[in-house]
C-alpha positions as a Markdown table, in Angstrom:
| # | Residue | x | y | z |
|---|---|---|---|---|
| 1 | Unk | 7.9 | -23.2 | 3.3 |
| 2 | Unk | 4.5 | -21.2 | 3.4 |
| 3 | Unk | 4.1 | -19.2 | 6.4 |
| 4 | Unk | 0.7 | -19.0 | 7.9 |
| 5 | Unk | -1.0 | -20.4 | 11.5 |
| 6 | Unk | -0.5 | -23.8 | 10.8 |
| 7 | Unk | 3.4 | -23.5 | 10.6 |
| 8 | Unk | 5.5 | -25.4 | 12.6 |
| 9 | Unk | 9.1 | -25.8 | 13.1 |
| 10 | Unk | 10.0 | -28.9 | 15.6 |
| 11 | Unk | 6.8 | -28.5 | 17.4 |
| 12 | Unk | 7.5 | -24.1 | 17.4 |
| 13 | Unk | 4.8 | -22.3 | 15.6 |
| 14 | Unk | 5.0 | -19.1 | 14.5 |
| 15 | Unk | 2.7 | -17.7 | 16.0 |
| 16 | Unk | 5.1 | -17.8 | 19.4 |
| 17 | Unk | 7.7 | -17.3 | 17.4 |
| 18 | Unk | 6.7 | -14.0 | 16.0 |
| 19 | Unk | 4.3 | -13.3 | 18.8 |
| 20 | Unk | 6.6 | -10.0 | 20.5 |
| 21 | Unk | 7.5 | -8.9 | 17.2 |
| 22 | Unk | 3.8 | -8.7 | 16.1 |
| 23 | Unk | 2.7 | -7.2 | 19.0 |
| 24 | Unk | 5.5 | -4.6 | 18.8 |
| 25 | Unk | 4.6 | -3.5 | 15.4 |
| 26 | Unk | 1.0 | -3.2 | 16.0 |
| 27 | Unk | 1.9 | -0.7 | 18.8 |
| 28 | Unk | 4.1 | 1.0 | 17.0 |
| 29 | Unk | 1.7 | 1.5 | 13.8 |
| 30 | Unk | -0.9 | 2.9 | 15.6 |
| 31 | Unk | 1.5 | 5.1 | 17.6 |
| 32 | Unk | 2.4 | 6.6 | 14.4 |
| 33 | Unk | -1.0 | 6.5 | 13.0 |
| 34 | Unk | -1.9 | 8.5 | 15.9 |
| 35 | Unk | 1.0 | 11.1 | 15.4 |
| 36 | Unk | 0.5 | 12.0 | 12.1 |
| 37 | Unk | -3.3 | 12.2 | 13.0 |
| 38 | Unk | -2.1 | 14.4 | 16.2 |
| 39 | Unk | 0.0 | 16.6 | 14.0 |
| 40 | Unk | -2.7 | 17.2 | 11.2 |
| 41 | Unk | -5.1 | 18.1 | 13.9 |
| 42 | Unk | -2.7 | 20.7 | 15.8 |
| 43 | Unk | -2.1 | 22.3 | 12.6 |
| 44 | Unk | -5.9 | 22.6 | 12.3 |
| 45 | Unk | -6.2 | 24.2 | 15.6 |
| 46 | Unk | -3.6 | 26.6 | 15.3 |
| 47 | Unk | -5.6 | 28.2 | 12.3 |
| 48 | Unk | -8.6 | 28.2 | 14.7 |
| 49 | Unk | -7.6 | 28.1 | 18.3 |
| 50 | Unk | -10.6 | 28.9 | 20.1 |
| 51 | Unk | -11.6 | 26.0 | 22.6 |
| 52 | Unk | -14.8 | 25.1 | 21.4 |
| 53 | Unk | -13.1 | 24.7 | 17.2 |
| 54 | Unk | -13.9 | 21.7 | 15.8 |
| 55 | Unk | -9.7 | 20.2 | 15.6 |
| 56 | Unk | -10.2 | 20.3 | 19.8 |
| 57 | Unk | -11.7 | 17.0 | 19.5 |
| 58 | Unk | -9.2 | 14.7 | 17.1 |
| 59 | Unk | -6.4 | 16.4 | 19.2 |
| 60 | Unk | -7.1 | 14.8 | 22.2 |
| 61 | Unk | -8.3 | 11.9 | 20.7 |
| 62 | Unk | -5.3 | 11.0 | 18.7 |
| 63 | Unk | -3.3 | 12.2 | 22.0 |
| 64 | Unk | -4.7 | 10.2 | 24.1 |
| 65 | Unk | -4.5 | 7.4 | 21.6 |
| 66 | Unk | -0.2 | 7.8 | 21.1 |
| 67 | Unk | -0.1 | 7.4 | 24.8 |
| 68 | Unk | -2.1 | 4.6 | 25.4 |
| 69 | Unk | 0.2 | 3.2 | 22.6 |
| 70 | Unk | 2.8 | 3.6 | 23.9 |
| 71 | Unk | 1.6 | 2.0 | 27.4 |
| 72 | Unk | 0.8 | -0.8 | 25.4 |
| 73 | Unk | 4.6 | -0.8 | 24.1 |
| 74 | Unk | 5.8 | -1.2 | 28.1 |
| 75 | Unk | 2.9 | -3.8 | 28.5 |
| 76 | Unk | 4.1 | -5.7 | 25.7 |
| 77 | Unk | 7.7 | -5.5 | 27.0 |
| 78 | Unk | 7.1 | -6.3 | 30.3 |
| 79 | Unk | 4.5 | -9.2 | 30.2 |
| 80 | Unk | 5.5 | -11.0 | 26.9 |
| 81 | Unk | 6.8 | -14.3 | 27.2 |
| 82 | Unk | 10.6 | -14.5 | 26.4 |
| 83 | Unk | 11.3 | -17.2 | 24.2 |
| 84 | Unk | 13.6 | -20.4 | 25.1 |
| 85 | Unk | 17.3 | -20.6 | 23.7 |
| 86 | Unk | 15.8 | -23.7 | 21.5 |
| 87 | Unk | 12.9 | -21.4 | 20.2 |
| 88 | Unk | 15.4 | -18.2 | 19.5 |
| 89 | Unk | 17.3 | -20.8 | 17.2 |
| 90 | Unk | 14.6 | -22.1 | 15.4 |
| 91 | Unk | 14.6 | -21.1 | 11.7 |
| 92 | Unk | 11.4 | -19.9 | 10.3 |
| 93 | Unk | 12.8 | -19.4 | 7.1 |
| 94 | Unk | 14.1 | -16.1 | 6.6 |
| 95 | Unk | 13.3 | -12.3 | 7.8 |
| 96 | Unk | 11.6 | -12.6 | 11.7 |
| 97 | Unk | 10.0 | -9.1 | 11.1 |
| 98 | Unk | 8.6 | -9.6 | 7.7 |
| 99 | Unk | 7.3 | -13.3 | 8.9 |
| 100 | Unk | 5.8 | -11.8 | 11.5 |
| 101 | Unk | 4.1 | -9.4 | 9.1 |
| 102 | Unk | 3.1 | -12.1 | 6.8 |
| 103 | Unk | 1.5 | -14.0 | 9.7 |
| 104 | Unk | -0.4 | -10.8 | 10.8 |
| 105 | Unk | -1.5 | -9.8 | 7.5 |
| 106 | Unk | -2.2 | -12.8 | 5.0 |
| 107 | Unk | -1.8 | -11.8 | 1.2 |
| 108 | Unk | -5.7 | -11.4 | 0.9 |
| 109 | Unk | -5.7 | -8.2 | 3.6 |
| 110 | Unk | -2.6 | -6.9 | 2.2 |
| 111 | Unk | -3.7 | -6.6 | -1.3 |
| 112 | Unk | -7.6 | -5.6 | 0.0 |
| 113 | Unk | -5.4 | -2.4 | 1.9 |
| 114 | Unk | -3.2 | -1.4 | -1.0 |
| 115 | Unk | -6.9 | -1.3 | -3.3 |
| 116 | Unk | -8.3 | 0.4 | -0.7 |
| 117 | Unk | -5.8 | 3.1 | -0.7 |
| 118 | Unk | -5.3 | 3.0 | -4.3 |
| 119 | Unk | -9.2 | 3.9 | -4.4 |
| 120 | Unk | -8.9 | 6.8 | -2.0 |
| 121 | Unk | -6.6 | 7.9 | -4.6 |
| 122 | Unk | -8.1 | 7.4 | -7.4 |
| 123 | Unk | -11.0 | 9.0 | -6.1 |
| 124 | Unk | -9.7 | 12.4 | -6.9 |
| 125 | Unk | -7.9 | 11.5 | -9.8 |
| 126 | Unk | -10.9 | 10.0 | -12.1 |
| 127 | Unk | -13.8 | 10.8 | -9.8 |
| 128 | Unk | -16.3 | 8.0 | -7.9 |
| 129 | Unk | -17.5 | 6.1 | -10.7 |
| 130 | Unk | -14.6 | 5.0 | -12.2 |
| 131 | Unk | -12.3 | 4.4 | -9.1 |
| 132 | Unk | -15.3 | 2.4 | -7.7 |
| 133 | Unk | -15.7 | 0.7 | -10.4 |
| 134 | Unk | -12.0 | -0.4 | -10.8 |
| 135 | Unk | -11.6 | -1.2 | -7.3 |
| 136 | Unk | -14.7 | -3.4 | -7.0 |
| 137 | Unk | -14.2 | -5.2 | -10.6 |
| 138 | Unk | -10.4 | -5.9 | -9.5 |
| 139 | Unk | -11.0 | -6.7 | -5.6 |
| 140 | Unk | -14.2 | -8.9 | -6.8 |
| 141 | Unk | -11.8 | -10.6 | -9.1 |
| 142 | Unk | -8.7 | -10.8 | -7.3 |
| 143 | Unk | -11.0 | -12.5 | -4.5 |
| 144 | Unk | -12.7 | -14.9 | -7.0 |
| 145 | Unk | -8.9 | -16.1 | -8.5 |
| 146 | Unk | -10.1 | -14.6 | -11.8 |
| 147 | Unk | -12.8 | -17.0 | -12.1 |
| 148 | Unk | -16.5 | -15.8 | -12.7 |
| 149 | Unk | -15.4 | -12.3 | -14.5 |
| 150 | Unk | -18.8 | -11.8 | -16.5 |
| 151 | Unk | -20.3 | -12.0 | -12.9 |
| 152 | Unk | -17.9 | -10.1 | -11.5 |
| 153 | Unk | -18.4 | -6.8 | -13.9 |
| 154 | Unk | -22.8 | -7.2 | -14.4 |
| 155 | Unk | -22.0 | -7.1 | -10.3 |
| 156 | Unk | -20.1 | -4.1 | -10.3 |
| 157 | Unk | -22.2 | -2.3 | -13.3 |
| 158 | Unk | -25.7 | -2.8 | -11.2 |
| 159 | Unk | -23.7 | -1.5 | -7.7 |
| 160 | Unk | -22.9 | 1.7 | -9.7 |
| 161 | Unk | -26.7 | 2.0 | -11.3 |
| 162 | Unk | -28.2 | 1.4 | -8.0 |
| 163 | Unk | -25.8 | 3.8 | -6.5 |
| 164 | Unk | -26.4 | 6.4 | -9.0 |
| 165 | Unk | -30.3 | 6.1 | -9.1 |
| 166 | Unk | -30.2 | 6.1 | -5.2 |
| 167 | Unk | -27.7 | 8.6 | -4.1 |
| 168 | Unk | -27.8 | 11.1 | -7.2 |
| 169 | Unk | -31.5 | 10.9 | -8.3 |
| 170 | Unk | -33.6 | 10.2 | -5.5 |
| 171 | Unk | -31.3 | 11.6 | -2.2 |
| 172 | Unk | -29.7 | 14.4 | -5.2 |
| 173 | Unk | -26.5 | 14.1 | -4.1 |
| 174 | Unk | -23.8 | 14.5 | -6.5 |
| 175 | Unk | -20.8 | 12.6 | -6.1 |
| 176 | Unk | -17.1 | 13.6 | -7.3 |
């Protein structure tokens, strides 16, 4: 059975199904999010403490974001549906938490989020030309089902031109 919006089980679609769980790990993500973002910042103002240094900002932002976060935990607890004995029984075909994921995050975002971070990585590792070039040429394709590759690579060859000529020649910015 292929999970997605349109799946049903005796007139129970996952979306209510998986609807607390969702809304639970969304929370909790960015609450996490937000802590490691609070703790890199406090560790940037306790080098520079002084009120007017420039980690006074993300520390109160990323503050104020785990405890709105977390509000929106109690929210989600308190006004979220229960579901019915009949629904609780209802078999969506495995894992609750990881349908729940896959009906959050359909393959196509998942695999765009990995490249994404597997560019930021790359990005030190071979430099901007190369990781761009990789991460358009295998997004480009991966969106395309492998069809149109010739396309796909004079596409990705002309972005990097353009961004060469534009950002390194004319603005004379040089990139990693």
């Amino acid at each position: 059975m292929e999970i997605g919006t349109s799946c049903e089980v005796k007139g129970l679609s996952m979306e209510k199904k998986t609807f607390k769980i969702r809304e639970y790990f969304f929370c909790i993500l960015v609450f996490v999010l937000s802590l490691i973002g609070f703790l890199v910042s406090v560790a940037l103002f306790r080098e520079h403490p002084e009120p007017d240094s420039a980690a006074v900002f993300p520390t109160v932002t990323t503050g104020i974001m785990m405890l709105t976060s977390f509000i929106a935990v109690l929210q989600v607890r308190k006004n979220c549906p229960e579901l019915t004995e009949e629904e609780k029984k209802a078999d969506f075909g495995g894992n609750k938490v990881i349908a729940a994921i896959k009906e959050e995050m359909p393959l196509n975002s998942f695999v765009l989020a990995v490249s994404a971070i597997a560019y930021a990585v790359l990005l030190n590792v071979v430099g901007f030309y190369v990781s761009t070039a990789l991460f358009m040429a295998g997004t480009i394709t991966f969106l395309r089902r492998g069809k149109k590759i010739k396309q796909t690579l004079i596409v990705t060859a002309v972005s990097l031109v353009v961004i060469f000529l534009v950002v390194e020649k004319i603005f004379q910015i040089m990139l990693p």
